[in-house]
N, C-alpha and C positions, 0 to 999 in steps of 0.2 A: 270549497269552504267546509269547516268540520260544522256537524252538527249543534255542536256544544258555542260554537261561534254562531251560527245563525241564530239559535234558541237567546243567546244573547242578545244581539240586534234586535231582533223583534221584541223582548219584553221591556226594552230602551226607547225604544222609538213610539211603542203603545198602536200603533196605527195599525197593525195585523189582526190583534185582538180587537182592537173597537172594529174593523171592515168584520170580520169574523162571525160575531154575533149579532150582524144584523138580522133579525130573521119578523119582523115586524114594522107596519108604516111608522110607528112612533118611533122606534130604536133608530129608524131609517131616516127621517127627520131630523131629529138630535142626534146623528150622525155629520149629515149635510152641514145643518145648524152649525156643530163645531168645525169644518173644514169650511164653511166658510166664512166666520169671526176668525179665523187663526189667519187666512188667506189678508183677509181686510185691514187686518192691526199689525200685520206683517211678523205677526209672530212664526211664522211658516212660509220657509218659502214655497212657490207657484209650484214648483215640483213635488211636492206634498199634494197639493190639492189635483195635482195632475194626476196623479196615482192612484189618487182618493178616489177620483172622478173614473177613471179610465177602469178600477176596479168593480164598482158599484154598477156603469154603466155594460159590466159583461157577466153583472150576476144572475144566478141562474133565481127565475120567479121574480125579477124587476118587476115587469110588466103588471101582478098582483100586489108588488108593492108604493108604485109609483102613484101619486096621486097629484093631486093639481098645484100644491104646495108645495110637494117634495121636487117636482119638475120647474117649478119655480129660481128653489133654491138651485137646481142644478143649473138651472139657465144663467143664473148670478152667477156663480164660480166658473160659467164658460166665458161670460164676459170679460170676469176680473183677469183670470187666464190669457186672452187675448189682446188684451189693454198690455198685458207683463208682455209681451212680444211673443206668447208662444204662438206657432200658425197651426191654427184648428181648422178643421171644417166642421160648419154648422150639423151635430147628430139630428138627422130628421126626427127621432122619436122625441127631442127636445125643440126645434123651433119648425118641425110642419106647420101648415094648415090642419085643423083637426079634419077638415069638411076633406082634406085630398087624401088625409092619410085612412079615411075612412072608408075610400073606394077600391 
C-alpha cells in the first residue's frame, strides 16, 4: 500500500488519530467511552472495537493509565465483544482477582 493511500485511510476512518493521542486517564476514558457507545448503538461494528481494544490493551504506560473506570469500560466492550461471537479469552489485567494478581 502507498503511503498517500494509507495516510488516507487513517484520516477516514479517525480511529488511528483518536488511539494516537491518548496520553492521559481522561483522553483514555473518553476514548473507551466512545468505542464503546459506537460498539452498543451498533454504529461500528465489533471489529472496530476489537482493534480499539486490542490496541489500547498493548499500549505502552496502560498500567499508569488504567484506572478502575477505565477497566470497567474495558471489561464492557469485552463482554459486548463476546456476546458478537468473537472468541476472546478473558485478559487477566481485566477480570483477575485483584487479591491474586497481587501476589
Amino acid at each position: 500500500m502507498k503511503k498517500k493511500e494509507s495516510k488516507k485511510m487513517t484520516e477516514e476512518s479517525g480511529i488511528e488519530q483518536e488511539i494516537v493521542t491518548v496520553s492521559s486517564k481522561a483522553e483514555l476514558k473518553s476514548f473507551l467511552s466512545s468505542v464503546r457507545d459506537r460498539l452498543l448503538s451498533r454504529a461500528a461494528p465489533p471489529i472496530y472495537a476489537m482493534t480499539a481494544m486490542n490496541h489500547v490493551m498493548s499500549m505502552e504506560g496502560l498500567y499508569d493509565l488504567l484506572d478502575k473506570e477505565a477497566k470497567e469500560i474495558l471489561q464492557e466492550i469485552w463482554v459486548q465483544l463476546a456476546q458478537a461471537g468473537i472468541q476472546l479469552r478473558k485478559p487477566p489485567m481485566l477480570f483477575a482477582d485483584p487479591e491474586i494478581a497481587a501476589r
